[in-house]
C-alpha positions as CSV (number, residue, x, y, z in Angstrom):
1,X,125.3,87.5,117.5
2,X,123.7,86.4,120.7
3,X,122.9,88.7,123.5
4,X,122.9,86.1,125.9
5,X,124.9,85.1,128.6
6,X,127.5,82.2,128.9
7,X,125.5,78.4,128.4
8,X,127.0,78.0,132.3
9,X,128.4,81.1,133.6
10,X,130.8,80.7,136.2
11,X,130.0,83.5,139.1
12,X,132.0,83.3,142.0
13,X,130.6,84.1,145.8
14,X,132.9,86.4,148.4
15,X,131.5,87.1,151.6
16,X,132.6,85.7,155.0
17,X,128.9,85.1,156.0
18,X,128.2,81.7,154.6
19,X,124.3,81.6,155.1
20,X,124.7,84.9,153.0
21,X,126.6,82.8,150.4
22,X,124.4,79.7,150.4
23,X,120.8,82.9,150.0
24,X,122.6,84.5,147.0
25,X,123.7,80.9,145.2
26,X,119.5,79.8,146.1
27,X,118.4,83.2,144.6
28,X,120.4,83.1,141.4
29,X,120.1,79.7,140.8
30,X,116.8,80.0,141.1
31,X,116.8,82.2,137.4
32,X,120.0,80.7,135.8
33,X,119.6,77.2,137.2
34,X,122.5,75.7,135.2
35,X,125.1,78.5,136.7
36,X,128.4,76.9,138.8
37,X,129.3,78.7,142.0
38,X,132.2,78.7,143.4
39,X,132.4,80.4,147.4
40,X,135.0,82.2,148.9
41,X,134.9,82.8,152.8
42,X,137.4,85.7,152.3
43,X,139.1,87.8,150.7
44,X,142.2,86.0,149.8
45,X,140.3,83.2,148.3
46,X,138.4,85.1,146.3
47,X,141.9,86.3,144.5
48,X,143.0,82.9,144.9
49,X,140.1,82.1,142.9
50,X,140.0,84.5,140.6
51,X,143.6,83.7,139.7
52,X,142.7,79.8,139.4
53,X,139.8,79.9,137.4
54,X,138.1,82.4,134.4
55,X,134.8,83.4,136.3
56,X,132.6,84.9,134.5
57,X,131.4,87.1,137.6
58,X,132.2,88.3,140.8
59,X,129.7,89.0,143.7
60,X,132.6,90.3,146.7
61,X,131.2,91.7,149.9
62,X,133.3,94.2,151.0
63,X,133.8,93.8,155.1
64,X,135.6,90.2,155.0
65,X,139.1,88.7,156.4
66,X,142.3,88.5,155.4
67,X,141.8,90.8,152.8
68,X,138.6,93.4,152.4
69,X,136.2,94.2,149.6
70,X,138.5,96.9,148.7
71,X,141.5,95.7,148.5
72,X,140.1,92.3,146.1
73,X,138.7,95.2,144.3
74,X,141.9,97.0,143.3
75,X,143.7,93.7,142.8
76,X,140.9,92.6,140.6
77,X,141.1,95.4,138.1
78,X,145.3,95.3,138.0
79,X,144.5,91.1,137.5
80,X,142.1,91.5,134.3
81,X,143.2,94.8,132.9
82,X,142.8,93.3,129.7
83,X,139.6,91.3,130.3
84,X,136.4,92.7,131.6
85,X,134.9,90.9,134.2
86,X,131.8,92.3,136.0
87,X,132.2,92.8,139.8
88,X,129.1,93.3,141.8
89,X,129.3,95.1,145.3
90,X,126.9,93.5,147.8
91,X,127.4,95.1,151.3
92,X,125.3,96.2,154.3
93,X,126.7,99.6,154.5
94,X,124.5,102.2,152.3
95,X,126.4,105.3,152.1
96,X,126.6,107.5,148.9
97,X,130.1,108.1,149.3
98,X,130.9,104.4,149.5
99,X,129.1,103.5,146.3
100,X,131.2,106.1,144.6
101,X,134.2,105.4,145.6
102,X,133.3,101.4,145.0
103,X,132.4,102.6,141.3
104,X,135.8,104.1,140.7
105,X,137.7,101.8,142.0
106,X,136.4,99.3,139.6
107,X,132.7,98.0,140.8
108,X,130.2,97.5,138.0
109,X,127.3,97.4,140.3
110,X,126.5,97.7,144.0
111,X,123.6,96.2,146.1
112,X,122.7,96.8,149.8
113,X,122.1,94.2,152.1
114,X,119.2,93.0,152.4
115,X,119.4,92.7,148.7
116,X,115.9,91.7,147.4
117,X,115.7,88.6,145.2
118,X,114.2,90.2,141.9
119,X,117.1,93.2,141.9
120,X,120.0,90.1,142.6
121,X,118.7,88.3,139.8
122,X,118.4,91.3,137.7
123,X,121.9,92.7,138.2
124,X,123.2,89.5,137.4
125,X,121.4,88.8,134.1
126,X,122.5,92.0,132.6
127,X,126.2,92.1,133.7
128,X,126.1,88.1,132.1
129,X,124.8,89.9,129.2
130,X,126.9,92.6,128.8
131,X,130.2,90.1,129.7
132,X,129.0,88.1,126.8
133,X,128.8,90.9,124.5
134,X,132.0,92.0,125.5
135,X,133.6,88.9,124.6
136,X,131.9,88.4,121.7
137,X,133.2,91.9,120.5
138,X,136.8,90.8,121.7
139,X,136.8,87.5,119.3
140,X,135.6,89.8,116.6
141,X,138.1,92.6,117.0
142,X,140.9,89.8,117.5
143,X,139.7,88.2,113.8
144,X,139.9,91.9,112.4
145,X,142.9,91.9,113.8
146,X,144.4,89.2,112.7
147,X,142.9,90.1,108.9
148,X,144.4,93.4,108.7
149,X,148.0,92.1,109.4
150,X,147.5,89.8,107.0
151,X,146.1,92.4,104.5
152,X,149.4,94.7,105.9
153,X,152.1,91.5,105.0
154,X,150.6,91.2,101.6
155,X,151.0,94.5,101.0
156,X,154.7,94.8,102.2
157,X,155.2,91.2,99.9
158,X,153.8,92.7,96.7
159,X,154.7,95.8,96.6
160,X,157.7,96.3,98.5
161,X,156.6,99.2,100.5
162,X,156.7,98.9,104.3
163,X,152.5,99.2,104.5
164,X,152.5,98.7,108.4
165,X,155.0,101.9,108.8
166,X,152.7,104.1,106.2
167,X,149.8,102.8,108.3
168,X,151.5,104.2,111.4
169,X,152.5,107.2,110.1
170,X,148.4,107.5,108.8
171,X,147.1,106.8,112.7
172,X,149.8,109.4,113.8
173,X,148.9,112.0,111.0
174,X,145.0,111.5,112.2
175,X,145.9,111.9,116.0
């Protein structure tokens, strides 16, 4: 098991400011040199992109064209339902009320602008982390998975019984 992050993590860049784009890919690259950006000017792109490729994270601002912060935001979480994938707020707004409403509907962390280097690089180190845990703990729970209806067809073949009913009828008892 390997608490580290993906060997080239794929993080993709949404903000409508490009010198904002091009500090935040000199920043992180700066600690995780052998990340791949990809940028977004807005955003529809950044869905597009999402949709095209499997990044690993997502820095979104949240005042951009086409479609805002918020709105990628909600689309994001209906997108990956069944895959995490850490989104990280960066916007020049600081309101408490913002960064609450940002955390339900779906952000895993939120930076102001000006965002100092050391906190950038920070947040995403640990949200690479924790993605990698998470999808190390996927694979695993898919292979135990994938044992127990194996374990549940034998069962059914040798003795007849219909195990994966009694094991329902167990989960429902417990519940």
């Amino acid at each position: 098991m390997s608490l580290d992050f993906p060997p080239q993590p794929t993080i993709i860049i949404a903000d409508d400011e490009p010198g904002v784009r091009r500090l935040v890919v000199e920043i992180i690259t700066s600690s995780i040199p052998q990340a791949k950006f990809i940028e977004a000017g807005n955003g529809k792109e950044a869905l597009d992109l999402v949709r095209s490729t499997n990044p690993d994270l997502v820095i979104l601002d949240i005042m951009m064209p086409l479609v805002d912060g918020y709105a990628v935001l909600d689309d994001l979480r209906v997108l990956r339902s069944s895959d995490w994938m850490p989104v990280v707020i960066m916007t020049g707004f600081g309101d408490q009320h913002l960064e609450a409403d940002l955390f339900r509907i779906g952000a895993d962390s939120y930076l102001e602008k000006p965002v100092g280097q050391l906190k950038l690089q920070g947040t995403v180190w640990a949200l690479l982390r924790l993605k990698a845990r998470c999808d190390e703990l996927r694979v695993q729970a898919d292979r135990m998975g994938a044992d127990v209806d194996k374990v549940v067809q034998a069962l059914d073949r040798e003795s007849g019984i219909d195990a994966d009913g009694l094991l329902n009828k167990a989960l429902i008892v417990r519940s």
